[in-house]
VOGU-78357 format. One record per residue (C-alpha): x, y, z; residue in three letters. Coordinates in steps of 0.05 Angstrom, whole numbers, always signed. Layout:
<torfis>
(torfi (X; Y; Z); Ala) ...
</torfis>
This chain:
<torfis>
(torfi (+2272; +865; +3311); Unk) (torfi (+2200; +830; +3317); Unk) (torfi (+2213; +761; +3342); Unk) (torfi (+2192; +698; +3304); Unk) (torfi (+2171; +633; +3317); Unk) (torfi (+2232; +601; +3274); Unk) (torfi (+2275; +650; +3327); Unk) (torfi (+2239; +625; +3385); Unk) (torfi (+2251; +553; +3357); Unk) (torfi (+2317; +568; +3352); Unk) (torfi (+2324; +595; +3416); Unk) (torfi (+2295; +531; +3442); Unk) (torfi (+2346; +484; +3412); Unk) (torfi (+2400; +538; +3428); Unk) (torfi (+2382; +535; +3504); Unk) (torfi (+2372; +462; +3505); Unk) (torfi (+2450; +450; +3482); Unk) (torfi (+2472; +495; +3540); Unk) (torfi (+2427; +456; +3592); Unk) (torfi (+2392; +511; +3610); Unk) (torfi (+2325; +476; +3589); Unk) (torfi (+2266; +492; +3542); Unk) (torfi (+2230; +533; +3607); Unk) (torfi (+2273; +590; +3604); Unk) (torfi (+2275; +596; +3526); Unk) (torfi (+2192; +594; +3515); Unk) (torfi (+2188; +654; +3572); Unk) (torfi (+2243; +693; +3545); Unk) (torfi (+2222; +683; +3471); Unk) (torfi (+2147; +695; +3488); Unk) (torfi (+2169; +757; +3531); Unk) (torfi (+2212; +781; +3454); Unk) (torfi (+2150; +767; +3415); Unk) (torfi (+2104; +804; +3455); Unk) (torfi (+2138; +868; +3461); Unk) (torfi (+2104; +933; +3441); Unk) (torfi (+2113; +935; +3364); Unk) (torfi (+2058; +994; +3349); Unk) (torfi (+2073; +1043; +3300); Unk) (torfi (+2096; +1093; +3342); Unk) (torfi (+2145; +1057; +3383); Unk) (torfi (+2184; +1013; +3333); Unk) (torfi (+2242; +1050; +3298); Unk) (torfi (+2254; +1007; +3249); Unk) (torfi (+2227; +1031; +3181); Unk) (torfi (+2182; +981; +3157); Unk) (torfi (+2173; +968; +3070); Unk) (torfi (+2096; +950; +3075); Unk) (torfi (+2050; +918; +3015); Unk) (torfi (+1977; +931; +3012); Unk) (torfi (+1944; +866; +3008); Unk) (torfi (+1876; +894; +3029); Unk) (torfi (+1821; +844; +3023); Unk) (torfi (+1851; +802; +2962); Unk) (torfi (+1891; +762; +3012); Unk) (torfi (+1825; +724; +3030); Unk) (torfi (+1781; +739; +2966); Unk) (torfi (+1834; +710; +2921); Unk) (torfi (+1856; +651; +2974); Unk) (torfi (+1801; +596; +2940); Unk) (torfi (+1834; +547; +2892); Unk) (torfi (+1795; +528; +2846); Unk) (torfi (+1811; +575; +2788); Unk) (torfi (+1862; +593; +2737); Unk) (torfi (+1850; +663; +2747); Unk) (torfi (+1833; +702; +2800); Unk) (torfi (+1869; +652; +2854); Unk) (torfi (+1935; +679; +2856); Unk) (torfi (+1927; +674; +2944); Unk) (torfi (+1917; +601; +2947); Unk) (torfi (+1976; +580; +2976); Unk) (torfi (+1990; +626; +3032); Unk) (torfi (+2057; +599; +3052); Unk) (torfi (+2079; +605; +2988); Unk) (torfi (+2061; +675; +2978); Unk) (torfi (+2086; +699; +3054); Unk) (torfi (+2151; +671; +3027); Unk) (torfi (+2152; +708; +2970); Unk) (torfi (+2140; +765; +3004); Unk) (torfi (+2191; +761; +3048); Unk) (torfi (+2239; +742; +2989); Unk) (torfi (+2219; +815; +2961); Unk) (torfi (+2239; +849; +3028); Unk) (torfi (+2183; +867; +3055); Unk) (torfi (+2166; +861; +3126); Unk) (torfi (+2102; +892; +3134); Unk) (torfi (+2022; +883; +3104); Unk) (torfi (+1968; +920; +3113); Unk) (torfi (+1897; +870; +3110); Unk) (torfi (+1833; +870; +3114); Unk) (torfi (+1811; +845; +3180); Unk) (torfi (+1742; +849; +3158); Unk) (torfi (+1710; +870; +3230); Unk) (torfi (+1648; +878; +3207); Unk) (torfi (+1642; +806; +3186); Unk) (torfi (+1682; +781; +3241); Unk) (torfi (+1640; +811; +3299); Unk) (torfi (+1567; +795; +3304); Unk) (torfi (+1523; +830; +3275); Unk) (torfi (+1470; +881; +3298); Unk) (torfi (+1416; +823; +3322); Unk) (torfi (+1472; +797; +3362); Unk) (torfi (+1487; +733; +3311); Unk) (torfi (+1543; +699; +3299); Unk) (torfi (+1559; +689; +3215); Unk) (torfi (+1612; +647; +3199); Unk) (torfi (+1611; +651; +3125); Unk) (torfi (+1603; +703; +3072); Unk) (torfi (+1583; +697; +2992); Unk) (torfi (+1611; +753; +2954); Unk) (torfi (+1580; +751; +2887); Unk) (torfi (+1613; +766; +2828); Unk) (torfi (+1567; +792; +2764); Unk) (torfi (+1619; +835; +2724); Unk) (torfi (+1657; +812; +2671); Unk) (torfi (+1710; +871; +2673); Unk) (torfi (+1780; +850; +2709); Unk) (torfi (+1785; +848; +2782); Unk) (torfi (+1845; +894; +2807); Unk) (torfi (+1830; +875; +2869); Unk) (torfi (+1780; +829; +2916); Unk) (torfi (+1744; +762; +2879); Unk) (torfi (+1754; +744; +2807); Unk) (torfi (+1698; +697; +2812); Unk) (torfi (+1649; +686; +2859); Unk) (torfi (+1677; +661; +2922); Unk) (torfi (+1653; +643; +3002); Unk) (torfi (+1696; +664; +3051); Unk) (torfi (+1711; +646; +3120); Unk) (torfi (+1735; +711; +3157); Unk) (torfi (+1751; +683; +3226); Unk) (torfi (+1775; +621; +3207); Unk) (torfi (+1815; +658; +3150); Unk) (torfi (+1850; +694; +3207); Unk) (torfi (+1868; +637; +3253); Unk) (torfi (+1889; +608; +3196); Unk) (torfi (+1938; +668; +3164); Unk) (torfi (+1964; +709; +3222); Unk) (torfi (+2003; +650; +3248); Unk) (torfi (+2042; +646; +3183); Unk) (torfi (+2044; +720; +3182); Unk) (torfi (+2083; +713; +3259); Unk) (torfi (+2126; +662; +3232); Unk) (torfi (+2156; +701; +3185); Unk) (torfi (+2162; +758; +3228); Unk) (torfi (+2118; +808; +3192); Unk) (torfi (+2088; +867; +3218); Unk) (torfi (+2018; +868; +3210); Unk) (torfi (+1971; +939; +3202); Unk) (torfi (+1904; +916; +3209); Unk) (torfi (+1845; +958; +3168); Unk) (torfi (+1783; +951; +3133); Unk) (torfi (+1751; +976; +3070); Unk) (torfi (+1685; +960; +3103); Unk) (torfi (+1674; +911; +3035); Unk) (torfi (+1616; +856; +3046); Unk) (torfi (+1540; +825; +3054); Unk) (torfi (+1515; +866; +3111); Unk) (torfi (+1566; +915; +3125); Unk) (torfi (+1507; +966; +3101); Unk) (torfi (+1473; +942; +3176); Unk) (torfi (+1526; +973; +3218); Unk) (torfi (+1503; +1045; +3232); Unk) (torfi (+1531; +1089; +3284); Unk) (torfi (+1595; +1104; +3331); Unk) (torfi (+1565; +1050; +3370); Unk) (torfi (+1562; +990; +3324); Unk) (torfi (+1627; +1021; +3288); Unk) (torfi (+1668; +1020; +3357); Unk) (torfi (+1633; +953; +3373); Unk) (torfi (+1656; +913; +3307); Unk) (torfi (+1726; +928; +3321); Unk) (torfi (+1725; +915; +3400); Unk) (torfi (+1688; +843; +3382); Unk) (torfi (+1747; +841; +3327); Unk) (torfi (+1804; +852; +3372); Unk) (torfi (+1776; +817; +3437); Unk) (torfi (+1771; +752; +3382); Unk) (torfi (+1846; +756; +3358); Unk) (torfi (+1863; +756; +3429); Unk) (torfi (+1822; +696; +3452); Unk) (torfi (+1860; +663; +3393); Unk) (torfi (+1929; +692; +3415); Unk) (torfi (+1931; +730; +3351); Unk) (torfi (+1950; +797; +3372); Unk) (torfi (+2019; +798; +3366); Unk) (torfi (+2061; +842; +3310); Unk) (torfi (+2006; +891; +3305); Unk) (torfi (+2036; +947; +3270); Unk) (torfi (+1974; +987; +3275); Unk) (torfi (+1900; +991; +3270); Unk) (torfi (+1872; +1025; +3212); Unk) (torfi (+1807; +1035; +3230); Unk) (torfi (+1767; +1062; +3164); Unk) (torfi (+1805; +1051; +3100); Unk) (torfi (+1825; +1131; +3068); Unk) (torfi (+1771; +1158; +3119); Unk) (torfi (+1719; +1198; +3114); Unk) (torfi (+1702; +1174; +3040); Unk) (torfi (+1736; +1113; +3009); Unk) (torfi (+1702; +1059; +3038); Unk) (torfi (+1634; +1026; +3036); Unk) (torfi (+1615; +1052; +3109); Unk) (torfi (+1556; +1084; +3076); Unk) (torfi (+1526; +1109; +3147); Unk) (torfi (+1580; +1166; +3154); Unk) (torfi (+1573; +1191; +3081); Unk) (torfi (+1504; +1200; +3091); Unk) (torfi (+1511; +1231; +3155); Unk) (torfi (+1558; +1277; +3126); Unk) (torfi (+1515; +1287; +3058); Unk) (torfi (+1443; +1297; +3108); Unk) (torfi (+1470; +1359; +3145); Unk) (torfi (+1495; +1394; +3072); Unk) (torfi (+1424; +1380; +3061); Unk) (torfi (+1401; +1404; +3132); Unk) (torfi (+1435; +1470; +3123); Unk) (torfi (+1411; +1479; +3054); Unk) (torfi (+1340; +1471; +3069); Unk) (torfi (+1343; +1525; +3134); Unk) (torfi (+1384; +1576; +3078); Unk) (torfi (+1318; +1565; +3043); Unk) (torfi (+1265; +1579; +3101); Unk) (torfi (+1314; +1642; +3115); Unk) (torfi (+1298; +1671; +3046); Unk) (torfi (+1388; +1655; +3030); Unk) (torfi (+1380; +1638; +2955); Unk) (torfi (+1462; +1636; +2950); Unk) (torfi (+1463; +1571; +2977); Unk) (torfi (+1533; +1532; +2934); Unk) (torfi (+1538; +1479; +2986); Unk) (torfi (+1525; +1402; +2954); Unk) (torfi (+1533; +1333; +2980); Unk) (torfi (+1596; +1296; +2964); Unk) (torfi (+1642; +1362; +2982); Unk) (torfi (+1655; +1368; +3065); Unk) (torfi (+1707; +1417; +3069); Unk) (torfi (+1670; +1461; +3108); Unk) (torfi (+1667; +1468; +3195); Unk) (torfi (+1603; +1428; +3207); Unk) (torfi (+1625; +1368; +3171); Unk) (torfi (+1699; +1370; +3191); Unk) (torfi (+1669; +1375; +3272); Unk) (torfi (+1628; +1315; +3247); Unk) (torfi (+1686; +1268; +3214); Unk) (torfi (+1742; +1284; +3258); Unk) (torfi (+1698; +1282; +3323); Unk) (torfi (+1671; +1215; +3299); Unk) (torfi (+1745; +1195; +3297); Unk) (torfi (+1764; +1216; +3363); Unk) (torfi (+1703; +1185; +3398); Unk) (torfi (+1718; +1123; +3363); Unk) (torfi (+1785; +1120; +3375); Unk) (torfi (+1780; +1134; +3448); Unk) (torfi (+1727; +1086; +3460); Unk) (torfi (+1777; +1039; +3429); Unk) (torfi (+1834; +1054; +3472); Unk) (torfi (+1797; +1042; +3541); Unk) (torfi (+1798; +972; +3527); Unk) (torfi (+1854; +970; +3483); Unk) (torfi (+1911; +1012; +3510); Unk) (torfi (+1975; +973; +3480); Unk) (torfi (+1949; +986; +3401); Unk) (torfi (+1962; +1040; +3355); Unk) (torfi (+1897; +1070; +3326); Unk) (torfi (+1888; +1114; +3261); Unk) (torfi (+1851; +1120; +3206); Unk) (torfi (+1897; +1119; +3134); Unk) (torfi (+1879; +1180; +3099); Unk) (torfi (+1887; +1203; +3023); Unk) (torfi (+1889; +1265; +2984); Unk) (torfi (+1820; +1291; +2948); Unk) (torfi (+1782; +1357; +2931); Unk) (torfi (+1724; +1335; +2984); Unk) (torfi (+1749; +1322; +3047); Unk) (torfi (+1820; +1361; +3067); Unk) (torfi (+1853; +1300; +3097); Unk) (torfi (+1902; +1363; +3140); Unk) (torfi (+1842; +1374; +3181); Unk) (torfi (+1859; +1305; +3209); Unk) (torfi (+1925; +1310; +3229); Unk) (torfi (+1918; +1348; +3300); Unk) (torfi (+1858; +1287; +3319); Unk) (torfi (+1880; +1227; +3360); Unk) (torfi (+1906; +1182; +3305); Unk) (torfi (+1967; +1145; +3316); Unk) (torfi (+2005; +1164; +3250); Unk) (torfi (+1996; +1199; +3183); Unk) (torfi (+1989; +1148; +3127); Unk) (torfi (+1971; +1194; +3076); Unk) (torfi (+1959; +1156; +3009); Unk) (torfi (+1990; +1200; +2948); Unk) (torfi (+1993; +1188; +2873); Unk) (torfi (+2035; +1228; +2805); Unk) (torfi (+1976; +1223; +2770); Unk) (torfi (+1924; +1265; +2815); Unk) (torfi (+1969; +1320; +2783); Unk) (torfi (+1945; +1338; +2719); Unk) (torfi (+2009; +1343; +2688); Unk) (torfi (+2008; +1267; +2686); Unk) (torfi (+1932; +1250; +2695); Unk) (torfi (+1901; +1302; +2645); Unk) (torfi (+1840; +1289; +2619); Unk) (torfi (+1865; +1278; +2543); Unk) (torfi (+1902; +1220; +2564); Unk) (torfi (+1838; +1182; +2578); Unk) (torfi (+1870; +1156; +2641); Unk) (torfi (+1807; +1165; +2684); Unk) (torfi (+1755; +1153; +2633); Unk) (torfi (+1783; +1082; +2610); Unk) (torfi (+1825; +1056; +2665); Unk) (torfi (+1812; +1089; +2733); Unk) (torfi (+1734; +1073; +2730); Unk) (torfi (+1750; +1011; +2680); Unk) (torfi (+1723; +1022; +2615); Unk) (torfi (+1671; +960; +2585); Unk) (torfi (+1733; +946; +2532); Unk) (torfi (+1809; +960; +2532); Unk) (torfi (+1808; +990; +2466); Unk) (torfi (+1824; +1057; +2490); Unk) (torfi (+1890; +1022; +2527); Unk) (torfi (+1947; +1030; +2481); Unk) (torfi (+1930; +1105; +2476); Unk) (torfi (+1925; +1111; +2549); Unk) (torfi (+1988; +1087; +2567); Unk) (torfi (+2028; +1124; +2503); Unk) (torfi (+2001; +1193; +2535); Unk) (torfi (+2013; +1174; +2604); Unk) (torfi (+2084; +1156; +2591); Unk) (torfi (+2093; +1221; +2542); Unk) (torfi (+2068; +1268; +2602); Unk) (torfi (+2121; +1234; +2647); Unk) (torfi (+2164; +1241; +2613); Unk) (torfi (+2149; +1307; +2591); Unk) (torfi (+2132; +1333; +2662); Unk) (torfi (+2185; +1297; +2710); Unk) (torfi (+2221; +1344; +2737); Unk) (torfi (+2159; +1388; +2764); Unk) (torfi (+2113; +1320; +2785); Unk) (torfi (+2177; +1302; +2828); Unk) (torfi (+2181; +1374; +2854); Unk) (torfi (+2097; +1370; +2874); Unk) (torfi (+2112; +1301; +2908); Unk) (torfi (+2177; +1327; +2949); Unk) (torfi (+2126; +1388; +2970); Unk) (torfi (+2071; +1334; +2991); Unk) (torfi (+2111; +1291; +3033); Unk) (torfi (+2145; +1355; +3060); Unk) (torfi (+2083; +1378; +3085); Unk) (torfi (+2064; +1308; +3116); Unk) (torfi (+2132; +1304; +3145); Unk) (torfi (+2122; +1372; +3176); Unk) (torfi (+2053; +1360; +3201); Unk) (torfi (+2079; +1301; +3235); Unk) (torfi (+2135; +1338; +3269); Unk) (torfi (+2084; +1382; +3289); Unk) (torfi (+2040; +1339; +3316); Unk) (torfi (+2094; +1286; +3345); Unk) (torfi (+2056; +1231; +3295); Unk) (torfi (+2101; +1191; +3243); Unk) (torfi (+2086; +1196; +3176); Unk) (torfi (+2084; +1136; +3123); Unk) (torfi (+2053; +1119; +3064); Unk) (torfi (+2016; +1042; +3051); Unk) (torfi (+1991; +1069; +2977); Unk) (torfi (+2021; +1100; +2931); Unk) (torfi (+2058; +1121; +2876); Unk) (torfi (+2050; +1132; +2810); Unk) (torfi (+1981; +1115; +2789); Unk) (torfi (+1921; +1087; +2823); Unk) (torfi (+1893; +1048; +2792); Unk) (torfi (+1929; +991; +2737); Unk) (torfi (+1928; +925; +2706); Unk) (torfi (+1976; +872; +2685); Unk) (torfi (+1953; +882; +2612); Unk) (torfi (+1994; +873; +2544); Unk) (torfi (+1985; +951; +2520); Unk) (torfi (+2003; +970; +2598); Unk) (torfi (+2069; +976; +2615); Unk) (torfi (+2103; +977; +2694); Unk) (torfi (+2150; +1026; +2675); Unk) (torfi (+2117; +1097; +2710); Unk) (torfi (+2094; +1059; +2782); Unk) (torfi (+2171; +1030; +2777); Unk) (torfi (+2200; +1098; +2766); Unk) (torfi (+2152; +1128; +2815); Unk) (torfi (+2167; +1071; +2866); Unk) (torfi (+2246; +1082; +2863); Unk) (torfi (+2232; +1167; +2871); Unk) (torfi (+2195; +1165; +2928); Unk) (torfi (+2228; +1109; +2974); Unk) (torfi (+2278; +1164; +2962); Unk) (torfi (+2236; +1220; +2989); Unk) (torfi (+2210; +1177; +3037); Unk) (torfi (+2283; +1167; +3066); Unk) (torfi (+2293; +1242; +3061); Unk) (torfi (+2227; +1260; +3099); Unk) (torfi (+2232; +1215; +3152); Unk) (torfi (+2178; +1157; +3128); Unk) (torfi (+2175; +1113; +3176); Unk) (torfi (+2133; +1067; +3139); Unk) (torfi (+2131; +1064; +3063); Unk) (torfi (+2114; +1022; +3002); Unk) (torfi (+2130; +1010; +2931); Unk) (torfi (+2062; +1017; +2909); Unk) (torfi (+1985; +985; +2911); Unk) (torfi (+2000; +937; +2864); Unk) (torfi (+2040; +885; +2918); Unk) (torfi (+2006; +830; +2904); Unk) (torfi (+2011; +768; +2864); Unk) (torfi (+1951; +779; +2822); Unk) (torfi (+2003; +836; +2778); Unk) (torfi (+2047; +768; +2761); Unk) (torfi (+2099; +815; +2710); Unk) (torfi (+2107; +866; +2769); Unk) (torfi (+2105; +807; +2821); Unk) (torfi (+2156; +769; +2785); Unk) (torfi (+2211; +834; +2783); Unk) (torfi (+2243; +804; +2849); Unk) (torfi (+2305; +845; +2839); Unk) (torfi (+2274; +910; +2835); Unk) (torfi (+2225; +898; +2895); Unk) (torfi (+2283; +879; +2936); Unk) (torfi (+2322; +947; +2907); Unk) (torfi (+2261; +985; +2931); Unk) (torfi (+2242; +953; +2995); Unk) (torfi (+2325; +952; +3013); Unk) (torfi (+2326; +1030; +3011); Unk) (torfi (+2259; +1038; +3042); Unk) (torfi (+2286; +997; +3106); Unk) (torfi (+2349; +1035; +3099); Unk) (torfi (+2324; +1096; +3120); Unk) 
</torfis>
């Protein structure tokens, strides 16, 4: 178990009644707390929520809406109420290291001009305070004893600036070596170092790396008379740009390492048409957190239930809603038996690739459809269903970590508020 400072307080009073003084307690509860907790070591199965970068772009009070982090301690707690003993955050390294002219920024603006719902991130415009943000919340995080996977969706003013293995590597060193100065790098679960890598995240440099040799190689097929060219940016499953992603990967990670030997590195993957996320599993990352959904099978996201058209990309209105969800819920129902079958064969395959590659396997988002909002013609009742079938698989693949779905957070108050079925779901995740 990952030691706390309540325990260690404990511990303290504890030793005190036996005379064996405070001395003794504070080395051997520091010595507890310190212990390797990566990923790969800890046994314990951990039940993680996604809190991505809403944790801090939701903390500013201020606002009816759209403020649901405000009160950190009271969100930890309920939480931990819910069962779950993991997160997985936004560290935001790029805003936390200096930045390519070697300057220090201490605060960020992140606009906000749209007038469609936030699922995730700011509501309203809001300034944020990354470092201080982190002094400030990983304490309460180690007080409560939760494991902590630290990523990034590269999200931010300037994050377009870092270019390059170098400044990619060097973000996250600066990152790291700054926790540590602040005796923050304790209960680190893992580093995720490129949110559902190569492509869902705003690290704009590697997509167009990726997207200029497609081009390179089209434009030689030209000069060489090849007129058969099929090739087009946006699709990488082919060898050039596989050596490119997962060999930028590897570098990075074992850069990383050198200085950082005692942290788990990987980078969470998810399932698309454009970049096999497979070709991945035999590189240096710690683990396989492979992100799946029910509704990238068409059986349950077709494209005559509007699904992706109205909510996925977030249509201008919600009039389309109502119809959404009454087809979505008909296909599930409809289709349940053979979407469970196509998620057992998913994680099966994860599971196996991990075996084969001596890697656990986990999942930190998932299950039943991507994207949602707490809206009256939207209902919880497929990501519950979803939630409850795969902690279930998860147990029978091996998961070692797992959630209940994207939607953790306190900004979804009806699914929030269900504290009996989160605890349900997180008890048989931890079970496992």
């Amino acid at each position: 178990m990952i030691a706390t400072r309540r325990d260690f307080l404990k511990q303290t009073a504890a030793a005190a009644l036996l005379g064996l003084g405070a001395g003794g307690a504070v080395a051997s509860a520091a010595a507890t707390a310190k212990k390797a907790c990566g990923v790969r070591t800890l046994k314990e199965p951990a039940a993680i929520a996604m809190w991505d970068f809403s944790w801090l772009l939701r903390h500013e009070p201020g606002h009816e809406f759209g403020s649901e982090f405000a009160d950190w301690d009271k969100v930890l707690d309920g939480l931990v109420e819910r069962g779950y003993n993991a997160i997985r955050l936004d560290a935001f390294p790029a805003l936390v290291a200096t930045g390519p002219d070697g300057q220090l920024t201490e605060s960020f603006h992140f606009p906000r001009n749209s007038k469609r719902p936030a699922m995730w991130g700011n509501q309203h415009p809001t300034t944020i305070h990354p470092r201080r943000a982190l002094k400030e919340f990983i304490p309460r995080c180690l007080d409560r004893g939760i494991l902590m996977g630290l990523s990034t969706w590269f999200h931010g003013p300037g994050v377009e600036n870092i270019k390059g293995l170098d400044d990619f590597v060097r973000v996250w060193d600066e990152t790291l070596r700054f926790l540590k100065d602040n005796d923050l790098l304790h209960n680190i679960y893992y580093v995720d170092l490129l949110n559902e890598y190569p492509l869902f995240s705003g690290f704009k440099w590697l997509r167009d790396q990726m997207d200029g040799d497609i081009k390179a190689r089209e434009e030689k097929a030209k000069t060489e008379g090849v007129y058969e060219w099929k090739e087009k940016a946006g699709n990488y499953n082919n060898a050039a740009s596989r050596r490119f992603y997962t060999g930028f990967a590897n570098d990075a990670i074992s850069r990383l390492r050198k200085n950082w030997p005692d942290l788990d590195f990987l980078f969470s993957l998810t399932y698309n048409g454009s970049a096999d996320w497979r070709v991945m599993a035999p590189t240096s990352i710690a683990a396989l957190d492979v992100h799946y959904w029910f509704v990238m099978n068409p059986l349950l996201g077709d494209k005559a239930s509007g699904y992706w058209q109205n909510i996925h990309k977030l249509a201008e209105t919600d009039e389309a809603f109502p119809k959404v969800q009454e087809a979505l819920l008909k296909n599930w129902t409809t289709h349940k038996p053979q979407l469970i079958e196509w998620m057992d064969q998913q994680m099966a395959e994860i599971a196996a690739l991990g075996r084969q590659h001596g890697k656990p396997v986990g999942n930190t988002e998932g299950w039943g459809i991507i994207n949602w909002l707490d809206h009256p013609s939207l209902s919880w009742d497929i990501i519950k269903d979803a939630a409850e079938i795969c902690a279930g698989l998860g147990c029978k693949h091996g998961y070692r970590f797992n959630c209940t779905s994207n939607f953790t957070h306190p900004q979804f108050p009806r699914l929030w508020a269900d504290v009996a079925w989160h605890k349900r779901m997180t008890e048989k995740i931890r079970s496992a």
